[in-house]
C-alpha positions as CSV (number, residue, x, y, z in Angstrom):
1,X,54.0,160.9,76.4
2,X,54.6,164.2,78.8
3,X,55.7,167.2,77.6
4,X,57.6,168.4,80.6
5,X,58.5,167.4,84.5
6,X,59.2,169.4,87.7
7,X,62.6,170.4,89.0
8,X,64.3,172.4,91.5
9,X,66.8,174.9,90.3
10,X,70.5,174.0,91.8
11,X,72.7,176.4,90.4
12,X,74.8,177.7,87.4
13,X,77.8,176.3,86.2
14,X,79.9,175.4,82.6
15,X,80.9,172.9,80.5
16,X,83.7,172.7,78.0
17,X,82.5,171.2,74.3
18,X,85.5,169.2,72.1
19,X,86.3,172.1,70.4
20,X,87.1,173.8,73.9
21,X,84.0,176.8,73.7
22,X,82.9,177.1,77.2
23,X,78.5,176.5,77.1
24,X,76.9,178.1,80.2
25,X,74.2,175.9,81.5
26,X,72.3,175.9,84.2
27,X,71.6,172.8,86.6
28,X,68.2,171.9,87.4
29,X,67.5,168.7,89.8
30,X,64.3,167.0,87.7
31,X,62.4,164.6,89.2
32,X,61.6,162.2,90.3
33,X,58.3,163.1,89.8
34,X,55.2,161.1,90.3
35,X,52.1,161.1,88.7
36,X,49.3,161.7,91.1
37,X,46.0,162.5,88.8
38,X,45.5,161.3,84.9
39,X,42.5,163.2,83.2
40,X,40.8,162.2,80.0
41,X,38.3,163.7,77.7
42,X,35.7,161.5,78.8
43,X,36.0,162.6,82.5
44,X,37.3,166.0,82.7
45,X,37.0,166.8,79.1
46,X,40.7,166.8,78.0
47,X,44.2,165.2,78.4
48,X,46.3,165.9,80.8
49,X,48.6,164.4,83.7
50,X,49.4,166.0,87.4
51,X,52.5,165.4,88.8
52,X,54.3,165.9,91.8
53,X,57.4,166.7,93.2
54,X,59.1,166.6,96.6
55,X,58.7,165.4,99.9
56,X,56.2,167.0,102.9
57,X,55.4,166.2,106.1
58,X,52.5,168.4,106.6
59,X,49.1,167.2,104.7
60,X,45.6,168.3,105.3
61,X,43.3,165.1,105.2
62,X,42.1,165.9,101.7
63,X,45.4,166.0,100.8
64,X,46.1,162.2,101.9
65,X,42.9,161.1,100.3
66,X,44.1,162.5,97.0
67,X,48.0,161.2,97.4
68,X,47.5,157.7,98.9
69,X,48.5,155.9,96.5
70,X,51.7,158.1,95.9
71,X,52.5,159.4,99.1
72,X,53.6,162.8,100.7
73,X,54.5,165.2,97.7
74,X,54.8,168.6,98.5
75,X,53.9,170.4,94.7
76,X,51.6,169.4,92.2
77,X,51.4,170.7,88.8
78,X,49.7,169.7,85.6
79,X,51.1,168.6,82.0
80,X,49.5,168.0,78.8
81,X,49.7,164.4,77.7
82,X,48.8,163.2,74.0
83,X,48.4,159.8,75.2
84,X,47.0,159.8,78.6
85,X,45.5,156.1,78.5
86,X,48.4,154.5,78.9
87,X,49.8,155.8,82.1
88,X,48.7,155.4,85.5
89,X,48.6,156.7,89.3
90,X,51.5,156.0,90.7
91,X,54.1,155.8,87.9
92,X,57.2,157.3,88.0
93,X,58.5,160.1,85.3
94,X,62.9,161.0,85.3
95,X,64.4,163.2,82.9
96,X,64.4,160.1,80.3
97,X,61.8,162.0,78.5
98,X,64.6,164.5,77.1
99,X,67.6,163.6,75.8
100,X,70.6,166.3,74.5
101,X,69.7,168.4,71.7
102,X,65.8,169.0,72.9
103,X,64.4,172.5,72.9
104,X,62.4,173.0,76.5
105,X,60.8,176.1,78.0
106,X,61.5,176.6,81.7
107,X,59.3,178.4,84.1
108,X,59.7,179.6,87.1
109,X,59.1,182.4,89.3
110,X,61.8,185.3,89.2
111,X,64.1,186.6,91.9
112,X,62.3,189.7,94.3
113,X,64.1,192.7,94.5
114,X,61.6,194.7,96.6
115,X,60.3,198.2,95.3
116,X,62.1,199.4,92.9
117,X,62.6,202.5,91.2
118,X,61.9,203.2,87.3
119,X,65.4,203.5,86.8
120,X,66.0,200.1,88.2
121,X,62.7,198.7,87.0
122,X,62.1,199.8,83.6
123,X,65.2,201.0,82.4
124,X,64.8,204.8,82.6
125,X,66.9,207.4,81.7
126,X,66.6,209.9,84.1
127,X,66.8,213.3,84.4
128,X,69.8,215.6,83.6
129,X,72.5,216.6,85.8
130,X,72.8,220.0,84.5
131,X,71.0,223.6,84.6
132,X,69.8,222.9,88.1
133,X,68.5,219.4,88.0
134,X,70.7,219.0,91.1
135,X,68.3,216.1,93.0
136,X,66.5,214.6,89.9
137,X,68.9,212.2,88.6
138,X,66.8,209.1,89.2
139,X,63.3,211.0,89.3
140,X,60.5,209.3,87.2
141,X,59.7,212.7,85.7
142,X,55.8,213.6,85.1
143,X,53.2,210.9,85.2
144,X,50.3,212.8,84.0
145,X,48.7,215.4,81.4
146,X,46.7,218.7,81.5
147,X,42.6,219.0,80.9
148,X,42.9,215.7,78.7
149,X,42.8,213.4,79.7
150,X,43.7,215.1,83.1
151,X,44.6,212.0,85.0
152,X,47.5,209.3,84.8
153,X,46.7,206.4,82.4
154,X,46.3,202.7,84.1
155,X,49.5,200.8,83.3
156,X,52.4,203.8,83.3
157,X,55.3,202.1,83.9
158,X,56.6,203.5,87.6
159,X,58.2,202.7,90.9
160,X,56.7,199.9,92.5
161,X,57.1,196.0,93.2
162,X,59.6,194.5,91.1
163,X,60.4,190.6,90.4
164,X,58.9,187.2,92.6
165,X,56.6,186.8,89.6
166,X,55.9,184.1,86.8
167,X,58.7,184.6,84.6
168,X,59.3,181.9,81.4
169,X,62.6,181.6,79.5
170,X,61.8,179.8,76.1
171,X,63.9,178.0,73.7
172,X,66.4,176.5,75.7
173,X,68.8,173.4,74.4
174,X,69.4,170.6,77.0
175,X,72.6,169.8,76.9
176,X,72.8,166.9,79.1
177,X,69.7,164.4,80.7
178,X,71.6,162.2,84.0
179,X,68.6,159.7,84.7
180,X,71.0,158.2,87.3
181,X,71.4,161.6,89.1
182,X,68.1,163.4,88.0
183,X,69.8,166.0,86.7
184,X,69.1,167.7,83.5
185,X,71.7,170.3,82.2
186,X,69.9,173.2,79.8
187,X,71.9,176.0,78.3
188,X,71.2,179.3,79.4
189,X,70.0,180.7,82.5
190,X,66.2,180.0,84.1
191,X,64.2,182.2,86.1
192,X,64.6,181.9,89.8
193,X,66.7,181.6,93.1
194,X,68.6,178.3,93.9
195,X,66.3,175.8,95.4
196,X,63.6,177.4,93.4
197,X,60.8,175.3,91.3
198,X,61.0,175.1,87.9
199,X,58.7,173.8,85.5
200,X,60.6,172.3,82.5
201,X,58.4,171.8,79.4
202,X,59.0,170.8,75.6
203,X,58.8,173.7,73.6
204,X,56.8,174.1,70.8
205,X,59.9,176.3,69.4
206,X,61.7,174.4,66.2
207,X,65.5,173.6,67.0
208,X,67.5,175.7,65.2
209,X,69.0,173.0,62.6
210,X,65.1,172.7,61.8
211,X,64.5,176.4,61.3
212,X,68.0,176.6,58.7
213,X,66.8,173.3,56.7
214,X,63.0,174.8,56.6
215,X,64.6,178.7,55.1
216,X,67.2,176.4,52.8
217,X,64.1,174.3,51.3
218,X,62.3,178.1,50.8
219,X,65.0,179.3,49.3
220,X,66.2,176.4,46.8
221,X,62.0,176.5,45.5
222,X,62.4,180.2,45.2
């Protein structure tokens, strides 16, 4: 009935299949999560859920008024919800909603590594170290033209901040969903420091199985 949940990101780790190949997955602590808001079409004009995650001490009186009836959560976030009518304030969502084999999209915001050079940010070349090019190794070369257009164009890729930004990783399989634990195991790595918040969403990507089935049943009515 929701298409994803929040979680913490807890670390990197790897599990051994039955045919001994090692899977890298990535740990993420999901839920419990509480739903604190349920918007319909008749109210706010679509359907969606809000949940949150995580425990706070500090509230703003607003804040209170809008969580009483779920207590202190520290994040909030909002999830589409096909079938908003049938849940309500209050009610609790676990990792229950995947199981193993699902294909999620997991958001999160990326590691900061500070300013950055455009060797280290985008992957430059950089300049030769031959015929006198003694100190331009890791030099970002010339940014701009002559008379025309005779300044630098808005977006050159250059030096400048690099990472602590909204960063998604799509297509991910979950391995393992611990309802017990709250833990959900997805393969791959996620955006994100440990501790960070994650949201974890079903993707709209078809599992591979689907996608080799779908090119098979092209193929045989070719």
């Amino acid at each position: 009935m929701i298409d994803g949940i929040i979680g913490r990101k807890k670390g990197m780790t790897q599990l051994f299949n039955e045919d001994r190949t090692v899977v890298q997955v990535t740990a993420i602590e999901a839920g419990p999560c509480f739903i604190t808001q349920v918007k319909r079409v008749e109210k706010e004009g679509y359907n969606a859920v809000q949940l949150g995650f995580g425990d706070t001490k500090r509230m703003n009186q607003p804040e209170k008024g809008h969580l009483k009836k779920t207590g202190n959560l520290k994040y909030l976030r909002e999830f589409n919800s096909d079938e908003a009518d049938a849940l309500e304030v209050g009610q609790k969502v676990d990792v229950s909603i995947f199981k193993p084999g699902d294909i999620v999209d997991v958001v999160g915001i990326s590691k900061g590594k500070g300013f950055a050079g455009g060797v280290k940010r985008h992957h430059f070349g950089g300049g030769p170290k031959t015929h006198g090019q003694s100190d331009r190794h890791r030099a970002p070369g010339s940014v701009g033209a002559t008379t025309s257009p005779g300044r630098v164009w808005k977006g050159l890729r250059m030096a400048g901040h690099m990472g602590n930004a909204r960063a998604t990783v799509r297509g991910l399989k979950v391995v393992e969903a611990n309802a017990e634990k709250n833990l959900l195991l997805v393969r791959g790595a996620v955006p994100g420091a440990k501790d960070g918040i994650l949201l974890v969403k079903k993707s709209q990507i078809a599992p591979p199985a689907a996608v080799s089935s779908s090119k098979k049943s092209k193929e045989a009515s070719a």
